[in-house]
VONULUM-52728 format. One record per residue (C-alpha): residue number from 1; residue in one letter; z, x, y. Coordinates in steps of 0.02 Angstrom, whole numbers, m for minus. Each point is the difference from the previous one (the first is absolute). Layout:
! residues N
{NUM,a,{Z,X,Y}}
...
//
This chain:
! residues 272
{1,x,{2414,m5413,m5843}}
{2,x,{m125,91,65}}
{3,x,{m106,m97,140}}
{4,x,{m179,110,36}}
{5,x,{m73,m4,175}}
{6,x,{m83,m152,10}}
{7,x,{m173,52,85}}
{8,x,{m56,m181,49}}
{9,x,{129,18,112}}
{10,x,{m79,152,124}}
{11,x,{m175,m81,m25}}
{12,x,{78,m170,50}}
{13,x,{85,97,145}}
{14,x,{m152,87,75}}
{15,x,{m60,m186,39}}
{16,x,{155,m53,93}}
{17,x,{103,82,150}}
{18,x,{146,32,m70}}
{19,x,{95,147,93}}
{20,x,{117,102,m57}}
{21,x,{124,152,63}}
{22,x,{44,151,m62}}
{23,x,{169,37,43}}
{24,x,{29,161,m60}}
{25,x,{m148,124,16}}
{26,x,{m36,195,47}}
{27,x,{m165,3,31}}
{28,x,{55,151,132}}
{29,x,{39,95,m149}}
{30,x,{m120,148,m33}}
{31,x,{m68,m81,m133}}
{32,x,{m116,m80,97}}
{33,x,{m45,132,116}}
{34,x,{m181,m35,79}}
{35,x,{m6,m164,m96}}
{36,x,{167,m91,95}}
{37,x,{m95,m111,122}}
{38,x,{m128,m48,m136}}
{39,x,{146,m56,m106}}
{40,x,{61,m104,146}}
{41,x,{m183,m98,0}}
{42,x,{9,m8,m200}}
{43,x,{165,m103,7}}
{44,x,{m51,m112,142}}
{45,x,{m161,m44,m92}}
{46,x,{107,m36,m162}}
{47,x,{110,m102,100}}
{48,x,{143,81,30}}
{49,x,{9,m23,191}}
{50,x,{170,102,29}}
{51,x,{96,132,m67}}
{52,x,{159,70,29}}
{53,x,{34,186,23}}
{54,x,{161,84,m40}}
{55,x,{50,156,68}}
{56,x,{40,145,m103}}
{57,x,{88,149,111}}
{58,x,{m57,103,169}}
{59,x,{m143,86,m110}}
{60,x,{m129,m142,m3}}
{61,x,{73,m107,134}}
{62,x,{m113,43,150}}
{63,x,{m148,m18,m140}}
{64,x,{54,m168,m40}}
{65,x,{39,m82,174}}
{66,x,{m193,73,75}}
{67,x,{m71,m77,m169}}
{68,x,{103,m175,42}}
{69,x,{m71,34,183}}
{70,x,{m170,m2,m64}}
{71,x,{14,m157,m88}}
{72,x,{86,m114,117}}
{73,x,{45,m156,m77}}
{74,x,{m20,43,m170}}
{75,x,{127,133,m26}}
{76,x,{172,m31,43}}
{77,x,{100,168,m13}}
{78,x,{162,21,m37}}
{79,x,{126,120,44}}
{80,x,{141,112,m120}}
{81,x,{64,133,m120}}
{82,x,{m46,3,m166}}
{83,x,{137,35,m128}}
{84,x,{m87,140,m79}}
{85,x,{m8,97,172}}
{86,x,{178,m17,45}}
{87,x,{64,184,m34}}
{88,x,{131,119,103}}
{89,x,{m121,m39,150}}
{90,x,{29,m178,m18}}
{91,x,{71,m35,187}}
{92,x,{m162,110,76}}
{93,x,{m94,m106,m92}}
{94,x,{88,m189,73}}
{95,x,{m13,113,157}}
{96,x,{m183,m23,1}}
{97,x,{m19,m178,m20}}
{98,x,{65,m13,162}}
{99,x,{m147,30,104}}
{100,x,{m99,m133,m102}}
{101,x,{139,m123,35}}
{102,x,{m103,m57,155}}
{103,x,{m167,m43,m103}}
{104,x,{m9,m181,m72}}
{105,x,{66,21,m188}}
{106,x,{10,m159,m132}}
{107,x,{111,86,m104}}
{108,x,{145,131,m27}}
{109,x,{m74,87,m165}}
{110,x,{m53,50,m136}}
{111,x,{201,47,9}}
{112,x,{114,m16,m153}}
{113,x,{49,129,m164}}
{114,x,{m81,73,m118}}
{115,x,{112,98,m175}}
{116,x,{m168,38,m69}}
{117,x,{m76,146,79}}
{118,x,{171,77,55}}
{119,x,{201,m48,m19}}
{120,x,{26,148,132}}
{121,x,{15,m91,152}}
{122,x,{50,m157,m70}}
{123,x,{160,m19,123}}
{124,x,{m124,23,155}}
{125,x,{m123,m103,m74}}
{126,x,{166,m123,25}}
{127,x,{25,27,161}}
{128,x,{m158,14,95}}
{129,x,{m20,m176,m97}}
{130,x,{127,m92,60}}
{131,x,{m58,100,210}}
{132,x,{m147,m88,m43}}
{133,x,{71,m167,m54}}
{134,x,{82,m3,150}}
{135,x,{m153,61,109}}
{136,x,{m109,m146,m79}}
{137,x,{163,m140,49}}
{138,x,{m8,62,170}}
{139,x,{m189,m18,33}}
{140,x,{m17,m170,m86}}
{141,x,{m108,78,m135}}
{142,x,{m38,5,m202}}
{143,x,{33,117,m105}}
{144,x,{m131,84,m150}}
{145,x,{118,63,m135}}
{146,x,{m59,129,m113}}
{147,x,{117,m3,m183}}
{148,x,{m27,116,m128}}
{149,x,{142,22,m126}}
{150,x,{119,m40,148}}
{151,x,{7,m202,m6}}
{152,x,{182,0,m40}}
{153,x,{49,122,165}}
{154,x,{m125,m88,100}}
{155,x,{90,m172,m41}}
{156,x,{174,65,40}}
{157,x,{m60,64,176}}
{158,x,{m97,m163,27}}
{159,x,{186,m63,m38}}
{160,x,{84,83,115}}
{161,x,{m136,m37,138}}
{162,x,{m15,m198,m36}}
{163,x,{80,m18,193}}
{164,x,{m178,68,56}}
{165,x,{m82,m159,m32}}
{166,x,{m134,112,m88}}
{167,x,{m157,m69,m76}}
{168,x,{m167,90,m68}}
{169,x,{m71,46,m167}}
{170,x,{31,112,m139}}
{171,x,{m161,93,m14}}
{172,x,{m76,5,m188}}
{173,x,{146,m100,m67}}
{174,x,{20,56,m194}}
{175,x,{176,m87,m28}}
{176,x,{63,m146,m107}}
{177,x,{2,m188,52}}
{178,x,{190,19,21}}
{179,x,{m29,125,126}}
{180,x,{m119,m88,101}}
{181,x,{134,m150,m13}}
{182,x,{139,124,70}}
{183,x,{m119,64,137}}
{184,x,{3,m173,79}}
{185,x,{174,m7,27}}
{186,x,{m21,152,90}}
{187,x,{m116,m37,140}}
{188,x,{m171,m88,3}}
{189,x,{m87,128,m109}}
{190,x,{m176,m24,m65}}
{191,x,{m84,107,m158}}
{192,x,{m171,101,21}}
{193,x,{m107,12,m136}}
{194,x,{m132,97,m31}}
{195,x,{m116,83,m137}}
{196,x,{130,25,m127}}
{197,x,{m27,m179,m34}}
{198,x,{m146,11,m70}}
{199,x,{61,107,m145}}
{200,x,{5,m38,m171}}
{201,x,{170,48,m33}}
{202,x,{76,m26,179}}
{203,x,{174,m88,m15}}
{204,x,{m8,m80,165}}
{205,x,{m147,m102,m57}}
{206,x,{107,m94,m101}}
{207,x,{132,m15,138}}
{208,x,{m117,m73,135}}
{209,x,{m28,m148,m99}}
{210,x,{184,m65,64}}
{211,x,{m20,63,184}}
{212,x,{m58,m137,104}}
{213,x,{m168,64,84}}
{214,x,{90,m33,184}}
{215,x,{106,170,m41}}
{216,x,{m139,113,m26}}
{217,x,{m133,107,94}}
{218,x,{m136,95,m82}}
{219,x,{m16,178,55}}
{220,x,{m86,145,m69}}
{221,x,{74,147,33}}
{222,x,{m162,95,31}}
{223,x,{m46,114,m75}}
{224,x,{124,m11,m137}}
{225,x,{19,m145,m124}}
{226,x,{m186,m34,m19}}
{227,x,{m8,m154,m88}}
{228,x,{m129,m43,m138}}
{229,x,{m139,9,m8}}
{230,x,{4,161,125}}
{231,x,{177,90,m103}}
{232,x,{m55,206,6}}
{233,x,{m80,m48,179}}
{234,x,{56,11,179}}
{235,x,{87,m171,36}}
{236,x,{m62,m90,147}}
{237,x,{56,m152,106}}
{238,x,{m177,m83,m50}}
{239,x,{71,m23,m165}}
{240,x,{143,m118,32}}
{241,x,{m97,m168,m43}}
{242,x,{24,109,m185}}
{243,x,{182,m3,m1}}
{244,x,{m8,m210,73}}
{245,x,{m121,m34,m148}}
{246,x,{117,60,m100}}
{247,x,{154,m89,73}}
{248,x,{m94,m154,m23}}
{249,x,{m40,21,m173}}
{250,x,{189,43,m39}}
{251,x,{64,m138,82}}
{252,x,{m128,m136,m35}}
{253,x,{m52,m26,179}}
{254,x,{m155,m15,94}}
{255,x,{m50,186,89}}
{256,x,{m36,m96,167}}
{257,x,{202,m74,m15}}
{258,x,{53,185,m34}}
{259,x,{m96,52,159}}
{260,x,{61,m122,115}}
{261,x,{163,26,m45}}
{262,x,{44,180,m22}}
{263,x,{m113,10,172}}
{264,x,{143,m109,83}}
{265,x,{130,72,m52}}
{266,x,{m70,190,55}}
{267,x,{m34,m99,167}}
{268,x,{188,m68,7}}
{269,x,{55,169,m33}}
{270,x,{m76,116,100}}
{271,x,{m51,m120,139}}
{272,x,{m188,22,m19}}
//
C-alpha cells in the first residue's frame, strides 16, 4: 500500500518543538558552496537541531572539520574512509586520518563497501574495513556503514569482527526484514533512513513497517536522495521532518512519537 505524505503532519509540527537529527548529512559537499551555513539555519528552523557528518577521504576533510568548527554544537563530525576511495593508495590514505585522530570525532565513518561503482578494489575495500572496525573498538566509537550491492561481504566481515563489541548504523539501509533480523545478532546495529522512503515504488517502505521505530535514525544523505516533494533538487538536512512524516504515515504513528524516538536513539548512538 501506498501511504502519501500526510501534510497535517508538518503543519501540526511547525506548532510544536519537536527536534529532530540528521545523522547522516554533507552539507560540506560542494553542492552547497556559498549557501552551506544558510543550510545549517534552514534545518535548525525546521527542527532538526543536529546532524551528523560523515567523512568521506583526505579531499574534503579539512573542509568538513572548519565547517563542523563553525557550527559548534550542531554538527558533530565524523572521521573515515569511504569505500569508494579506497584504491592502490589505500594505506596513504588511513595514513592521513591520523592527524585528525586528536580532534573530538562521534563516529568512525561513512566506512564500509560499495560493488556498485567498482569490483576493482573489492579485497582492499575488505581490509581497510575490518582496520577500521578495529579503529572504531579501540576508541569506544560507532560505526556509519555505507552498503551498496555488498550486504552479503559486509555481513561476513561483521562476522568475523563480532569480538569488537561493535555497534552503529547501516547508512540508507535498502535490505530485507531478515537482514535487519541477522544484523542484530551481530552487534547493536541501528538502520538510517532517508529520502528513498518517500518513493512510490521503494521496497524498504514496505519493510519499515516491521522495524520497531527504536532501530532507526532518519538521515538524509545531502545532497543525494532528495525526498518528495524536492526529488530533481539538492537534498537538504531541513527536509528530514519529510522523511518522519512519512515514517509515521507507514507505520501508523504519531510524527511527534517518530521524532522523539529516532532523536533518542541518534542521541544513544553517537553520544549527542
Amino acid at each position: 500500500m501506498n501511504v502519501p505524505i500526510n501534510c497535517l503532519y508538518l503543519r501540526d509540527m511547525q506548532d510544536s518543538e519537536m527536534e529532530f537529527i540528521d545523522t547522516h548529512s554533507h552539507l560540506y559537499d560542494e553542492a552547497f558552496a556559498g549557501d552551506e551555513d544558510a543550510a545549517v539555519a534552514r534545518a535548525v528552523e525546521a527542527g532538526v537541531a543536529k546532524i551528523i557528518f560523515p567523512d568521506i577521504d583526505s579531499q574534503s576533510r579539512e573542509a568538513m572539520f572548519s565547517f563542523a568548527d563553525r557550527h559548534p554544537g550542531v554538527i558533530f563530525p565524523c572521521l573515515g574512509l569511504h569505500p569508494t576511495s579506497v584504491d592502490s593508495g589505500w594505506q596513504e590514505e588511513l595514513s592521513r586520518m591520523e592527524a585528525y585522530m586528536s580532534r573530538k570525532i562521534w563516529a568512525i565513518g561513512e566506512i564500509g563497501m560499495d560493488c556498485y561503482w567498482s569490483k576493482e578494489f573489492i579485497k582492499e575495500q575488505q581490509e581497510v574495513m575490518r582496520i577500521q572496525l578495529e579503529m572504531a573498538s579501540r576508541a569506544g566509537l560507532p560505526v556509519i556503514i555505507h552498503s551498496r550491492e555488498s550486504t552479503e561481504l559486509i555481513i561476513n566481515i561483521l562476522k568475523e569482527c563480532r569480538h569488537l563489541g561493535l555497534r552503529g548504523v547501516f547508512h540508507a539501509f535498502s535490505g530485507s526484514y531478515e537482514t535487519f533480523r541477522e544484523l542484530q545478532g551481530l552487534g547493536d546495529w541501528y538502520i538510517g533512513i532517508g529520502g528513498v522512503l518517500t518513493y512510490k515504488k521503494a521496497s524498504i517502505a514496505e519493510t519499515v513497517r516491521r522495524i520497531p521505530l527504536g532501530r532507526i535514525l532518519l538521515e538524509t544523505d545531502s545532497p543525494y536522495l532528495t525526498p518528495v516533494p524536492f526529488r530533481g533538487k539538492r537534498n537538504e538536512s531541513s527536509y528530514i521532518p519529510h522523511i518522519a512524516a512519512r515514517l509515521a504515515g507507514l507505520t501508523e504513528t504519531d510524527i511527534a512519537e517518530v521524532a522523539a524516538i529516532t532523536t533518542d536513539n541518534a542521541r544513544k548512538l553517537f553520544g549527542i
